[in-house]
Biopython code that builds the backbone (N, CA, C, O; Angstrom):
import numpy as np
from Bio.PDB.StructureBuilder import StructureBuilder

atoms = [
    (1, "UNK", "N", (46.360, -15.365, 21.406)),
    (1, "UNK", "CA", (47.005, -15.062, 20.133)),
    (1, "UNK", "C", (48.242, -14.204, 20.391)),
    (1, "UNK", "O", (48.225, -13.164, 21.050)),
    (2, "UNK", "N", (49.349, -14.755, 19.790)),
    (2, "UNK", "CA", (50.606, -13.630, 20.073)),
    (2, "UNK", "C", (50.732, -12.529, 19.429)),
    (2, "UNK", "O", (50.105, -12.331, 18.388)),
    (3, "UNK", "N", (51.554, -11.652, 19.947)),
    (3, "UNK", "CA", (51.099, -10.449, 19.946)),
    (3, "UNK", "C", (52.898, -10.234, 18.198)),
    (3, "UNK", "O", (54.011, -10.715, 17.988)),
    (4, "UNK", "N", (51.875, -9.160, 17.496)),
    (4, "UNK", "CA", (52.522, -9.029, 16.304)),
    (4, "UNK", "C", (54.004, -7.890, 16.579)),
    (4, "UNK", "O", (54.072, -6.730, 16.988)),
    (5, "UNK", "N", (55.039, -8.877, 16.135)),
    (5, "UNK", "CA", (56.439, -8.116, 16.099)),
    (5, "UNK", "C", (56.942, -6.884, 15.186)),
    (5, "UNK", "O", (57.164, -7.274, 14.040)),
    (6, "UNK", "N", (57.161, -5.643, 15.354)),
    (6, "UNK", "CA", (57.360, -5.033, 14.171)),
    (6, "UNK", "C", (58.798, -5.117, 14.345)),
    (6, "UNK", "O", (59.470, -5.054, 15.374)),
    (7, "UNK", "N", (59.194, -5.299, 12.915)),
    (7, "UNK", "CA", (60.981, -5.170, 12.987)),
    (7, "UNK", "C", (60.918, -3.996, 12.125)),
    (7, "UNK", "O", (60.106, -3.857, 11.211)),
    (8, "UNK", "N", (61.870, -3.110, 12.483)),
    (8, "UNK", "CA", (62.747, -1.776, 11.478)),
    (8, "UNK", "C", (63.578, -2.762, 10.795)),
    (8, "UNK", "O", (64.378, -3.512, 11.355)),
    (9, "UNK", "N", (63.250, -2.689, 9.130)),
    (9, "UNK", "CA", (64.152, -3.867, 8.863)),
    (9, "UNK", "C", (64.981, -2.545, 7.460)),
    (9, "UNK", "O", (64.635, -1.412, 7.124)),
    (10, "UNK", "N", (66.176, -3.481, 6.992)),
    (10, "UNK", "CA", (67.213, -2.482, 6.078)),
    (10, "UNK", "C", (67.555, -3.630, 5.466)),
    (10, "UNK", "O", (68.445, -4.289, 6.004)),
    (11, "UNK", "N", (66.815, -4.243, 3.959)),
    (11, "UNK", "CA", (66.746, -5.042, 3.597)),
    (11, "UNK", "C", (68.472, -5.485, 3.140)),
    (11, "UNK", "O", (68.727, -6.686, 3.241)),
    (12, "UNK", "N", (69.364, -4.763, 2.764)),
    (12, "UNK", "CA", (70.789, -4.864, 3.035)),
    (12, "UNK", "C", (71.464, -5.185, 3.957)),
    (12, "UNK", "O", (72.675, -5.384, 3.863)),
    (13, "UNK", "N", (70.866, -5.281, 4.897)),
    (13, "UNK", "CA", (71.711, -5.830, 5.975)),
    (13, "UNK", "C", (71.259, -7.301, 6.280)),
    (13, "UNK", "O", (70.106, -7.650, 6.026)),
    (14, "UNK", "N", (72.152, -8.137, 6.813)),
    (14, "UNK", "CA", (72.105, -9.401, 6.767)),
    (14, "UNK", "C", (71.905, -9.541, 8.181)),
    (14, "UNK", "O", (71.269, -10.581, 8.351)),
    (15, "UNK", "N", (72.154, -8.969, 9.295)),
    (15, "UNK", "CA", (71.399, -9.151, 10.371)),
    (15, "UNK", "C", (70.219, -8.665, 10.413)),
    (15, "UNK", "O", (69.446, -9.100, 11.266)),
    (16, "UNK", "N", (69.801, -7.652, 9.506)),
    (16, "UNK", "CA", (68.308, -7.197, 9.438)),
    (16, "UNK", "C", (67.879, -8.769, 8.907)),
    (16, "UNK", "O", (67.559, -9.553, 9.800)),
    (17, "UNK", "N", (67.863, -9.125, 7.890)),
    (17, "UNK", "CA", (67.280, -10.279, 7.100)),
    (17, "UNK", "C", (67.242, -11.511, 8.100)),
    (17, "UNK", "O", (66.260, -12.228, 8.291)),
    (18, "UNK", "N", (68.629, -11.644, 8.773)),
    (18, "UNK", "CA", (68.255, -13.087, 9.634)),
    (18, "UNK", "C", (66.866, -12.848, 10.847)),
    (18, "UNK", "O", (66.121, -13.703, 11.325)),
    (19, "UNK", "N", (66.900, -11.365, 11.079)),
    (19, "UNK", "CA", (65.672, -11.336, 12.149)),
    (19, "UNK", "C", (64.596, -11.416, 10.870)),
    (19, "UNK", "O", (64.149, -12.557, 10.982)),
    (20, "UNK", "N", (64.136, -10.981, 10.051)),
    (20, "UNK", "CA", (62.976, -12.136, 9.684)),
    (20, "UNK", "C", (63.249, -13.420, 9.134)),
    (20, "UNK", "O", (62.176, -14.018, 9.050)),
    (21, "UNK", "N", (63.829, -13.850, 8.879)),
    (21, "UNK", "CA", (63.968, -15.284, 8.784)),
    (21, "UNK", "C", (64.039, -16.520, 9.976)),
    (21, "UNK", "O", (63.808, -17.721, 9.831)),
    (22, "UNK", "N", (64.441, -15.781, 11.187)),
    (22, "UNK", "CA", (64.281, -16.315, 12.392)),
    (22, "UNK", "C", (62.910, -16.339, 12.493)),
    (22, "UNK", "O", (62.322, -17.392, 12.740)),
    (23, "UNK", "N", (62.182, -15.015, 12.286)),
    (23, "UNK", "CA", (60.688, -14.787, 12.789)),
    (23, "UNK", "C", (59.906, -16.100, 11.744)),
    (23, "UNK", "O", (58.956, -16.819, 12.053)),
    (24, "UNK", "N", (60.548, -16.081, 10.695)),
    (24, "UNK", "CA", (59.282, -16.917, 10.326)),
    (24, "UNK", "C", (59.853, -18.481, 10.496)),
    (24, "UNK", "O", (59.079, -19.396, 10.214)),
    (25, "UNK", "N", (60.822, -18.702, 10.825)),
    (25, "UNK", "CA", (61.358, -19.785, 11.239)),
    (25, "UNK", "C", (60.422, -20.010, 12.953)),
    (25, "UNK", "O", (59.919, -21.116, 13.152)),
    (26, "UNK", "N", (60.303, -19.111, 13.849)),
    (26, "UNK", "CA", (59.646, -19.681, 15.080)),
    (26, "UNK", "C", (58.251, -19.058, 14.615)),
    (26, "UNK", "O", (57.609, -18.441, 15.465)),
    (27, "UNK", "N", (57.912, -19.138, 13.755)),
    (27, "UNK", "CA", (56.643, -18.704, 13.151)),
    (27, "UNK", "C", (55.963, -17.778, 13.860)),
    (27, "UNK", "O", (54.854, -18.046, 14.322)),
    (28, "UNK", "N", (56.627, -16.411, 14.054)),
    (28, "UNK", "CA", (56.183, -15.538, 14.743)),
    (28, "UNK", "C", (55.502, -14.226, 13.502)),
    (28, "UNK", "O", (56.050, -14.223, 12.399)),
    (29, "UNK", "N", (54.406, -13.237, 13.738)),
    (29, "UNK", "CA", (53.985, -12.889, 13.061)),
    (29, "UNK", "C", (54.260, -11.300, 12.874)),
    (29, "UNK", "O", (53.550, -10.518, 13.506)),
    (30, "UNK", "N", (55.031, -10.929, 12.225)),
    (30, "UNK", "CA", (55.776, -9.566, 11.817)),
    (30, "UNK", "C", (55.274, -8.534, 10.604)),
    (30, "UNK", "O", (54.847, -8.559, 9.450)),
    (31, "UNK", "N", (55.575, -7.746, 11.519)),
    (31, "UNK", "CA", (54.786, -6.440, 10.415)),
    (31, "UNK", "C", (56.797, -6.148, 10.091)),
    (31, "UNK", "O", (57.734, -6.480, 10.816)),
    (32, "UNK", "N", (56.816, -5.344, 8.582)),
    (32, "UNK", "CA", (57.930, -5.396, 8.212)),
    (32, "UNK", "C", (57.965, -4.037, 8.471)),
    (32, "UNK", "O", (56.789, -3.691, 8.588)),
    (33, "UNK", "N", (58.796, -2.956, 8.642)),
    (33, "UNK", "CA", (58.647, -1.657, 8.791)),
    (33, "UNK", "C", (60.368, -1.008, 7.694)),
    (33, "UNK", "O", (61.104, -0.275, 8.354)),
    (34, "UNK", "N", (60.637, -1.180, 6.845)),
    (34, "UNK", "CA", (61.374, -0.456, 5.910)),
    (34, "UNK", "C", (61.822, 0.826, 6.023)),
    (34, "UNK", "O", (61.634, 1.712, 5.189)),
    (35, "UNK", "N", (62.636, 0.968, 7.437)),
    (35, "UNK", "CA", (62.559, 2.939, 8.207)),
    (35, "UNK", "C", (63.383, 3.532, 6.868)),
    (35, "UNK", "O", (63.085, 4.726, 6.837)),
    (36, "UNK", "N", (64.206, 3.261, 5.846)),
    (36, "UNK", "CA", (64.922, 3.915, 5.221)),
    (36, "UNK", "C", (63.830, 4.175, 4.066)),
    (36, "UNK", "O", (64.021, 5.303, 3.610)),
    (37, "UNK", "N", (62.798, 3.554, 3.459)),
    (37, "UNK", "CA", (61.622, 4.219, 2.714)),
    (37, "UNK", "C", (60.130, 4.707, 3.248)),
    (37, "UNK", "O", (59.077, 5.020, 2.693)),
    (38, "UNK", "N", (60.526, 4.621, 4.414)),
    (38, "UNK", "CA", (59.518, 5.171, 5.513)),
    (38, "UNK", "C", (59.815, 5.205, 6.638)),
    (38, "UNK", "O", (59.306, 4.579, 7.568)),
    (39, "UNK", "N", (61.097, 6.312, 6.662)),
    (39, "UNK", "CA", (61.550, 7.148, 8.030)),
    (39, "UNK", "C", (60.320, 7.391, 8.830)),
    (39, "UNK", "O", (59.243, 7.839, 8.436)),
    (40, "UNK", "N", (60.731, 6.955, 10.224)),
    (40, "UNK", "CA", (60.122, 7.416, 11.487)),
    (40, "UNK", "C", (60.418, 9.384, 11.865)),
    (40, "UNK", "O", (61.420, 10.097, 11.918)),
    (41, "UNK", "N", (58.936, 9.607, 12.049)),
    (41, "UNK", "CA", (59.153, 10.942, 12.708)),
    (41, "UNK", "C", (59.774, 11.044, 13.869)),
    (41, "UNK", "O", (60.233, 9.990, 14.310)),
    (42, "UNK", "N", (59.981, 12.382, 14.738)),
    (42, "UNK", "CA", (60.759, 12.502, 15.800)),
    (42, "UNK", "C", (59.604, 11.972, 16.669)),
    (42, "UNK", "O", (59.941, 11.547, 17.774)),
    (43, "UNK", "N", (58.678, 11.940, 16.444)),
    (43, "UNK", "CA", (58.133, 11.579, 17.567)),
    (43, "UNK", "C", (57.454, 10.220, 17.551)),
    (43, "UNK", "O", (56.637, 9.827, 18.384)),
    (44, "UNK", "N", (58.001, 9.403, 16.252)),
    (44, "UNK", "CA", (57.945, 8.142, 16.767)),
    (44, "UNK", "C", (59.410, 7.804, 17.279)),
    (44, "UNK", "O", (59.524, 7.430, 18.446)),
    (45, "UNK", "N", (60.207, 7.882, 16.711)),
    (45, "UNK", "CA", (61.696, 7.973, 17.248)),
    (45, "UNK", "C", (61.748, 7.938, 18.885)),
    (45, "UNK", "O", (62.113, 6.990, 19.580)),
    (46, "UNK", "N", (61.467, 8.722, 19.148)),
    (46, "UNK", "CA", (61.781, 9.307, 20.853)),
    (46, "UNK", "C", (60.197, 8.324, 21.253)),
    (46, "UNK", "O", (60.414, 8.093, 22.442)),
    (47, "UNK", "N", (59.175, 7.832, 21.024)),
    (47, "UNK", "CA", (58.528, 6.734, 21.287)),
    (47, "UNK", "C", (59.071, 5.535, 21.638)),
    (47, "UNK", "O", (58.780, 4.881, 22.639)),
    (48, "UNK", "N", (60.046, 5.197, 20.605)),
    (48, "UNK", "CA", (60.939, 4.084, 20.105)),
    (48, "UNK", "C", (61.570, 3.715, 21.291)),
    (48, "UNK", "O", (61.406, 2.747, 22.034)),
    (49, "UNK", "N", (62.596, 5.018, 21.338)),
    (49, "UNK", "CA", (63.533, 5.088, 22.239)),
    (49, "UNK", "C", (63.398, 5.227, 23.759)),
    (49, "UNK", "O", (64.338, 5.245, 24.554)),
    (50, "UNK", "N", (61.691, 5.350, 24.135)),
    (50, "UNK", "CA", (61.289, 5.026, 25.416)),
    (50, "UNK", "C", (61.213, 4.018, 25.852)),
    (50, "UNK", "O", (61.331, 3.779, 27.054)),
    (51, "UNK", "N", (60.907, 2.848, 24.604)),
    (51, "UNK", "CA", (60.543, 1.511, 24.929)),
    (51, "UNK", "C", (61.831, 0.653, 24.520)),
    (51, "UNK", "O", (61.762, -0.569, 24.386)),
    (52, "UNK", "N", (63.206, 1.502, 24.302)),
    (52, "UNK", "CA", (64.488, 0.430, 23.794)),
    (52, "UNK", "C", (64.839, -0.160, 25.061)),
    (52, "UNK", "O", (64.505, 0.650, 25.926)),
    (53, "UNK", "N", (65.337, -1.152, 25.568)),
    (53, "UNK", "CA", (65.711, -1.691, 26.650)),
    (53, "UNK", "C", (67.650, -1.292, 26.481)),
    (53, "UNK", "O", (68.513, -1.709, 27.253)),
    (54, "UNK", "N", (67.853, -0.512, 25.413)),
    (54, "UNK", "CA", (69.545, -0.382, 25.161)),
    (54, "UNK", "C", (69.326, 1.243, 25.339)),
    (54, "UNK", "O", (68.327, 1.913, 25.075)),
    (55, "UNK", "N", (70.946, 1.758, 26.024)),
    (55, "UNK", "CA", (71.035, 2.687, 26.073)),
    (55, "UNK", "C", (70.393, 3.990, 24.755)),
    (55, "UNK", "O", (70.784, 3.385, 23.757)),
    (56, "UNK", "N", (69.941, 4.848, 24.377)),
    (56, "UNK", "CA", (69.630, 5.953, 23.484)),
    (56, "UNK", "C", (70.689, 5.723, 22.515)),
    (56, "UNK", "O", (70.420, 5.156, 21.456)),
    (57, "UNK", "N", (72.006, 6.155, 22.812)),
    (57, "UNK", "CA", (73.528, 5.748, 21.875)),
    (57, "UNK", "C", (73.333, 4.602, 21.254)),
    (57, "UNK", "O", (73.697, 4.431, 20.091)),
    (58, "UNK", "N", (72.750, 3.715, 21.949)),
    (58, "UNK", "CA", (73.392, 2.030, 20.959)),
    (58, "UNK", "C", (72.674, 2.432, 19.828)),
    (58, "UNK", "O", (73.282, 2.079, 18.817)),
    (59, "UNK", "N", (71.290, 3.218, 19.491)),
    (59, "UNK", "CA", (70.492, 3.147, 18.635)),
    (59, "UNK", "C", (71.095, 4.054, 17.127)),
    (59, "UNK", "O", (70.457, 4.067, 16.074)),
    (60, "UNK", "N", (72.250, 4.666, 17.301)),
    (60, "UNK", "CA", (72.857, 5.257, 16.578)),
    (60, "UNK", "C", (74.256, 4.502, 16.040)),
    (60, "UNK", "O", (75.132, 4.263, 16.871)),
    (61, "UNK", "N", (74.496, 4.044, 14.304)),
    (61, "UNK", "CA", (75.451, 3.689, 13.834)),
    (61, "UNK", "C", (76.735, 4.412, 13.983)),
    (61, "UNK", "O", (76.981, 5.491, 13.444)),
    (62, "UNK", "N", (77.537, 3.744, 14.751)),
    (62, "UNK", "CA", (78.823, 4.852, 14.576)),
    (62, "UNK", "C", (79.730, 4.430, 13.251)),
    (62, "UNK", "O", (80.849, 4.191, 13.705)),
    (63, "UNK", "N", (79.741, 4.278, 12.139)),
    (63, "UNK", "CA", (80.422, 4.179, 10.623)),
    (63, "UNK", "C", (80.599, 5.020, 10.308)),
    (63, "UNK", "O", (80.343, 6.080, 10.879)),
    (64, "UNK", "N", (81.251, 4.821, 8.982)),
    (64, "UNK", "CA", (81.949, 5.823, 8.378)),
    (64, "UNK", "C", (81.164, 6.560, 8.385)),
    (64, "UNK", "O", (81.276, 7.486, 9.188)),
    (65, "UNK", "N", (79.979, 6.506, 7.486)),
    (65, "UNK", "CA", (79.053, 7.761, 6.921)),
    (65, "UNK", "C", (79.159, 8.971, 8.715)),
    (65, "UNK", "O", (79.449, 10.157, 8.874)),
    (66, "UNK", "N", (78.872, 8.179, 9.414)),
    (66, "UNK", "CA", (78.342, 8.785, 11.281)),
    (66, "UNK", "C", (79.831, 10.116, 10.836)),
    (66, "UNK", "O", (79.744, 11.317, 10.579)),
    (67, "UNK", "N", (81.429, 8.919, 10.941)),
    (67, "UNK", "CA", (82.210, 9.838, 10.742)),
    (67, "UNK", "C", (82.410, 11.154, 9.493)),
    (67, "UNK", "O", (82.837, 12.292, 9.685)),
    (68, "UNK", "N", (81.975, 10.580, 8.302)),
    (68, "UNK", "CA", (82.005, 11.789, 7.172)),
    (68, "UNK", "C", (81.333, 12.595, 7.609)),
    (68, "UNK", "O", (81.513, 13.727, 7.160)),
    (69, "UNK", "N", (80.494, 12.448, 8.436)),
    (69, "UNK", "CA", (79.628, 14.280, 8.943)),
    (69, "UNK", "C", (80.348, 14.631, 9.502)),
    (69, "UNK", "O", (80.510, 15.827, 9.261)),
    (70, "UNK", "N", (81.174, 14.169, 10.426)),
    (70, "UNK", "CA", (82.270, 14.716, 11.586)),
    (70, "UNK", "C", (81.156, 14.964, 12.608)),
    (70, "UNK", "O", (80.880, 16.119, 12.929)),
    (71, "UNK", "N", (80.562, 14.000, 13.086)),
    (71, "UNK", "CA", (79.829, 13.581, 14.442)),
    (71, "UNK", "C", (80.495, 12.829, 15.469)),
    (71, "UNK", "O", (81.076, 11.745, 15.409)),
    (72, "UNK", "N", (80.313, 13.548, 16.341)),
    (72, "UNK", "CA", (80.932, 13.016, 17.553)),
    (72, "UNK", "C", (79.595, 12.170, 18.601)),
    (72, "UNK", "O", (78.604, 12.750, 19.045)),
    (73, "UNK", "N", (79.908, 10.801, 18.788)),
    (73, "UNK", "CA", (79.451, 10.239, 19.655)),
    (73, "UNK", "C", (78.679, 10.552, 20.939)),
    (73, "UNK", "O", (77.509, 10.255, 21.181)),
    (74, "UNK", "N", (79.553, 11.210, 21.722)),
    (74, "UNK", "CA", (78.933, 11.858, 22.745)),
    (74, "UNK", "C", (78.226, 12.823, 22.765)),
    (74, "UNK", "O", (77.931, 13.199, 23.900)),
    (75, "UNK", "N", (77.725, 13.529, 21.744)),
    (75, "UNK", "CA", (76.521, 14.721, 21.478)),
    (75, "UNK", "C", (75.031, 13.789, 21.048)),
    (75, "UNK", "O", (73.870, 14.177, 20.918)),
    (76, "UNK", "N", (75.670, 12.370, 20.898)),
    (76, "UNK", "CA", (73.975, 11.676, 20.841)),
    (76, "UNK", "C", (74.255, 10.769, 22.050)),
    (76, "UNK", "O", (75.193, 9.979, 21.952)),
    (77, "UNK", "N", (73.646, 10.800, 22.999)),
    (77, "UNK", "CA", (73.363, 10.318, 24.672)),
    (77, "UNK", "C", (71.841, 10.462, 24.525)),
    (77, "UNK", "O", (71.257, 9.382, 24.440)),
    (78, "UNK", "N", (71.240, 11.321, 24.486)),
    (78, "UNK", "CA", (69.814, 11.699, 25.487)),
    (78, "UNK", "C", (68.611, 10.995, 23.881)),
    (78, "UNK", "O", (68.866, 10.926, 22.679)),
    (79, "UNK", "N", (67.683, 10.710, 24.468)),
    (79, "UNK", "CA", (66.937, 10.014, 23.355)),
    (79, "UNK", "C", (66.398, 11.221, 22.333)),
    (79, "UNK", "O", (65.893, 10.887, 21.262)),
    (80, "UNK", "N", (66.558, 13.114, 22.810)),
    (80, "UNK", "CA", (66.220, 14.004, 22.104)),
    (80, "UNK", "C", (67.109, 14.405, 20.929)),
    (80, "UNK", "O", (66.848, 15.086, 19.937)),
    (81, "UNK", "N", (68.314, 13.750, 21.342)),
    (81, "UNK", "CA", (69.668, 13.874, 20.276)),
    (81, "UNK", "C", (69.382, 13.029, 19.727)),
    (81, "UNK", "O", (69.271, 13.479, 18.587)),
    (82, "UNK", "N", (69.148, 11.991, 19.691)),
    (82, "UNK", "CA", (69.416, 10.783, 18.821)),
    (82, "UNK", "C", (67.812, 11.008, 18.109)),
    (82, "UNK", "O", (67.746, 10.281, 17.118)),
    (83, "UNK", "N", (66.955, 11.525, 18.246)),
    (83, "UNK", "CA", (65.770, 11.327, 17.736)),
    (83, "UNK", "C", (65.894, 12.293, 16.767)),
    (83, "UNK", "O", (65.037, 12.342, 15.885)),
    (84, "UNK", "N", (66.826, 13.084, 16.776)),
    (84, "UNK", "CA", (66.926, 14.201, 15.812)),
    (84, "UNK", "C", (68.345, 13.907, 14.817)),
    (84, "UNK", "O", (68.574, 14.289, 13.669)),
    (85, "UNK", "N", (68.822, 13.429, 15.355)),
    (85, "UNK", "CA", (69.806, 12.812, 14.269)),
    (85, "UNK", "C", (69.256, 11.767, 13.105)),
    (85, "UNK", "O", (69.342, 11.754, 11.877)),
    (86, "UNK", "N", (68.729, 11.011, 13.962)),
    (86, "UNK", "CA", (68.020, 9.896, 13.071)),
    (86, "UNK", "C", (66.479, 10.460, 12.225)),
    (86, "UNK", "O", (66.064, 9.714, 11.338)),
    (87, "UNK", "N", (65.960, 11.299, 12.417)),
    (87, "UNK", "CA", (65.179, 12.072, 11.545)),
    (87, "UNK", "C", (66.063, 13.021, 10.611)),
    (87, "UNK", "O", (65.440, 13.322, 9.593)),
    (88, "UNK", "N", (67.242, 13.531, 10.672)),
    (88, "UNK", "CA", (68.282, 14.244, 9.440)),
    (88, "UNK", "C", (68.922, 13.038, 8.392)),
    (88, "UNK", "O", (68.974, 12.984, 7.163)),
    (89, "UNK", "N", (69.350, 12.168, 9.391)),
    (89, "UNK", "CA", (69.914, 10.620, 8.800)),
    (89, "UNK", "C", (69.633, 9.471, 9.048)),
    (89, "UNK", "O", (70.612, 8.770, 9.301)),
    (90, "UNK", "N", (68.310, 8.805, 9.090)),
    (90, "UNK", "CA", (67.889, 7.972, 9.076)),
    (90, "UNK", "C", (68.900, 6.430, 8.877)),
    (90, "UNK", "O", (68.915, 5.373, 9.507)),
    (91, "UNK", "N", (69.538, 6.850, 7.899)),
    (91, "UNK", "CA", (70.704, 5.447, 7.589)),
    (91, "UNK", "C", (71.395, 5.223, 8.962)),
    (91, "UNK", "O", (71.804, 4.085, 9.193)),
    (92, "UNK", "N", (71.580, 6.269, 9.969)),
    (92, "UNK", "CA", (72.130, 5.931, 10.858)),
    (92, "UNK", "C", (71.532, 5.284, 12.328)),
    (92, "UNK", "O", (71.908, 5.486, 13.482)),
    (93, "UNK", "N", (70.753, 4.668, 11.942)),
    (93, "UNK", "CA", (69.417, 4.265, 12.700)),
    (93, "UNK", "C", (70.335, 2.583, 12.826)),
    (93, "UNK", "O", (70.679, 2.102, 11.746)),
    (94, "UNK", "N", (70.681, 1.782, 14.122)),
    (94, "UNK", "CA", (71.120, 0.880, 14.240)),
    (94, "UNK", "C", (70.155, -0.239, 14.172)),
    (94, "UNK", "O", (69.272, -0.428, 15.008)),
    (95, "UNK", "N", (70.413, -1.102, 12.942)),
    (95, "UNK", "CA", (69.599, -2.303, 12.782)),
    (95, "UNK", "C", (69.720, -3.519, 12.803)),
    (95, "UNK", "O", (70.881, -3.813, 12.516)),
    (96, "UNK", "N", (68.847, -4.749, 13.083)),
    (96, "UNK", "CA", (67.091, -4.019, 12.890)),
    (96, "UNK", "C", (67.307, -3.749, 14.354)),
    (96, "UNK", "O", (68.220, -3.917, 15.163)),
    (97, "UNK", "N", (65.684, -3.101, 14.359)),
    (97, "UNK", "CA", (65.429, -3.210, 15.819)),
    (97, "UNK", "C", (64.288, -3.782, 15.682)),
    (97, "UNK", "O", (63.821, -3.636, 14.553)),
    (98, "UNK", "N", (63.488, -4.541, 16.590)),
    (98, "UNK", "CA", (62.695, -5.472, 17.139)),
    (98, "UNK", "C", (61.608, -5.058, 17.856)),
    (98, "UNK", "O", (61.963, -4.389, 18.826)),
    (99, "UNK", "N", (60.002, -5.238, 17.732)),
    (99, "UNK", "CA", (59.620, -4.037, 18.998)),
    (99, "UNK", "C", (58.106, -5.351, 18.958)),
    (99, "UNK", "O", (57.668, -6.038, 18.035)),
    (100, "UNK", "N", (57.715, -5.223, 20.336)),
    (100, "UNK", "CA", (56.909, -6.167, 20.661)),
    (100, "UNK", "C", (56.348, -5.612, 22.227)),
    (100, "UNK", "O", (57.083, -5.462, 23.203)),
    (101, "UNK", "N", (54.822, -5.347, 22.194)),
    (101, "UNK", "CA", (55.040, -5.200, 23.627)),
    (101, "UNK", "C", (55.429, -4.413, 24.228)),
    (101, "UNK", "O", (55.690, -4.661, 25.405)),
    (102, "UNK", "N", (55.612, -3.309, 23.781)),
    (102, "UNK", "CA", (55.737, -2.006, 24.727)),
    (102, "UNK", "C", (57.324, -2.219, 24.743)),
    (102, "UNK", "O", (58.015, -1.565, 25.524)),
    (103, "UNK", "N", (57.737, -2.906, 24.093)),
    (103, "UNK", "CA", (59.558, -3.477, 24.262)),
    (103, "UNK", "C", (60.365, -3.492, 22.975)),
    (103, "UNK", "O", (60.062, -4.353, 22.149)),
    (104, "UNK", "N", (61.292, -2.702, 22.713)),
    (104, "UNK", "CA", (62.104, -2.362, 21.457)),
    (104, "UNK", "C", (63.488, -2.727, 22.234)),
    (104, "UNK", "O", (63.898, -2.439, 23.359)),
    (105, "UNK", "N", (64.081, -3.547, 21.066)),
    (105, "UNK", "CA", (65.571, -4.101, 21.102)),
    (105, "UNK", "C", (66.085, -4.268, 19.779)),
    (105, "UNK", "O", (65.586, -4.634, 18.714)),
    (106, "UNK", "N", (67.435, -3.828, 20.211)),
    (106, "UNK", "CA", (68.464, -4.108, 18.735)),
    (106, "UNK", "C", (69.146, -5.444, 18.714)),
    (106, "UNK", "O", (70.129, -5.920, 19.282)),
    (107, "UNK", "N", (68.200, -5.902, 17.790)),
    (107, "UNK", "CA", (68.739, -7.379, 17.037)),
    (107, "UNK", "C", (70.384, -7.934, 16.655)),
    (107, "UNK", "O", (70.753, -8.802, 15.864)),
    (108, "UNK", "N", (71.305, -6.874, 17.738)),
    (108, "UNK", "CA", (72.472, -7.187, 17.806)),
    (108, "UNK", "C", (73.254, -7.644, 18.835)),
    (108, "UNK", "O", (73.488, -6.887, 19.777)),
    (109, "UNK", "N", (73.745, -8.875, 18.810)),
    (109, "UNK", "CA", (73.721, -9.700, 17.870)),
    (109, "UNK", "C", (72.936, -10.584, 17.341)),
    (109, "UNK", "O", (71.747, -10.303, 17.492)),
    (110, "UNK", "N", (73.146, -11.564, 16.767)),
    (110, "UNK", "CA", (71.555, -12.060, 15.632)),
    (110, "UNK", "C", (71.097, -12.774, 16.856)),
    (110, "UNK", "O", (69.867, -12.806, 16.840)),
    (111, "UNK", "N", (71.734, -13.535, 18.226)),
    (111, "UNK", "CA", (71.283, -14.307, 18.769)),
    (111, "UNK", "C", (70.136, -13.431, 19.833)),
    (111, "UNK", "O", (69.240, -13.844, 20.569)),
    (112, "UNK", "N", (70.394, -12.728, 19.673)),
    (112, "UNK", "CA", (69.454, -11.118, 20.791)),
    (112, "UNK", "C", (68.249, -11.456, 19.989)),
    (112, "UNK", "O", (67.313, -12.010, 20.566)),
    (113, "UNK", "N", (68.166, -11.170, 18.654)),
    (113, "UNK", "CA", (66.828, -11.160, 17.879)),
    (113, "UNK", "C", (66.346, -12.602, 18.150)),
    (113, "UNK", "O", (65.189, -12.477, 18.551)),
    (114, "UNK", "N", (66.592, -13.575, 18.131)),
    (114, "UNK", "CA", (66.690, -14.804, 18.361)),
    (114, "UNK", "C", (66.038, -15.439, 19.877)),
    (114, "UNK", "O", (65.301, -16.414, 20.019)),
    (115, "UNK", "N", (66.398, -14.839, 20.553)),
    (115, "UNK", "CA", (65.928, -14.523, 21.918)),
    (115, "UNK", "C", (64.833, -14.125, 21.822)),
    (115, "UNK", "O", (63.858, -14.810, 22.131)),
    (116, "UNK", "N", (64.746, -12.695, 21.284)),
    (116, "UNK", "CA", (63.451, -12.198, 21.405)),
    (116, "UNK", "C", (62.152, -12.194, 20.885)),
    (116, "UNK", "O", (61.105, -11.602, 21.146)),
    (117, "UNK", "N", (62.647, -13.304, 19.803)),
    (117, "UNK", "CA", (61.903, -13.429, 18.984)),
    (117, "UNK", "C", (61.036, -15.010, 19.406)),
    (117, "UNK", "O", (59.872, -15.276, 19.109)),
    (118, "UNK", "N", (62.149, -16.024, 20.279)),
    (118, "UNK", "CA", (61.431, -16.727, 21.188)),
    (118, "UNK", "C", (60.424, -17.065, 22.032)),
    (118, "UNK", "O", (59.701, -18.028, 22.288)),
    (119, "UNK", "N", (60.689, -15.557, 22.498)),
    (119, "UNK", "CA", (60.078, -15.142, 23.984)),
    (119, "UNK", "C", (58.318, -15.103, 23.132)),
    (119, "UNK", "O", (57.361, -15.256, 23.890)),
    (120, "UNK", "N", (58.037, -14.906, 21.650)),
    (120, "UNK", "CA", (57.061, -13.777, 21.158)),
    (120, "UNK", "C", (56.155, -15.508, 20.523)),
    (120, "UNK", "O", (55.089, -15.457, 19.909)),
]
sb = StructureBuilder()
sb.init_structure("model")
sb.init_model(0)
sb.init_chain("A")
sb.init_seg("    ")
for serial, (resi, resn, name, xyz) in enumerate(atoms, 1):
    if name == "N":
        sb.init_residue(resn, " ", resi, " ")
    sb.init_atom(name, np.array(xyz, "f"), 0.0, 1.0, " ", f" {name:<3s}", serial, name[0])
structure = sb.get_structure()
């Protein structure tokens, strides 16, 4: 039996949406996880970010909002920065991400989710 995909999904985003629509297109079986109405603690965060196969940084949006705080990029590197950013601002959490298997990836671009969602 294959093993169940959780996606961090941000129902606004349209690459969030194509990773479940892919999933149920290769009929793979997904738990939905909604991090912006049920933010991850720091210590699922820094969990997360043990098992991302992408650098700690990719997992952080650099947009406007990133810029209206006047955040600088290079102060989130280490998965303890970014686990604490993304527990103050959750919106800035790069989506979706994909997690299967002891293995978390950002579904960017849609063909990554697509991939990984293959493999599952």
């Amino acid at each position: 039996m294959a093993e169940t995909t959780t996606v961090l999904h941000h129902p606004a985003c349209s690459t969030s949406r194509h990773a479940l629509e892919a999933a149920a297109e290769a009929g793979v079986d997904v738990e939905v996880l909604p991090y912006l109405k049920q933010p991850l603690d720091r210590a699922a965060l820094l969990e997360l970010l043990d098992q991302l196969e992408d650098e700690p940084a990719a997992l952080v949006r650099k947009d406007s909002f990133f810029k209206d705080q006047g955040l600088d990029a290079a102060d989130y590197t280490t998965p303890e920065a970014v686990a604490d950013l993304l527990v103050q601002h959750p919106r800035l959490m790069e989506r979706p991400v994909l997690v299967r298997g002891g293995v978390a990836i950002i579904g960017r671009p849609k063909s990554r989710a697509d991939a990984f969602l293959a493999q599952g």
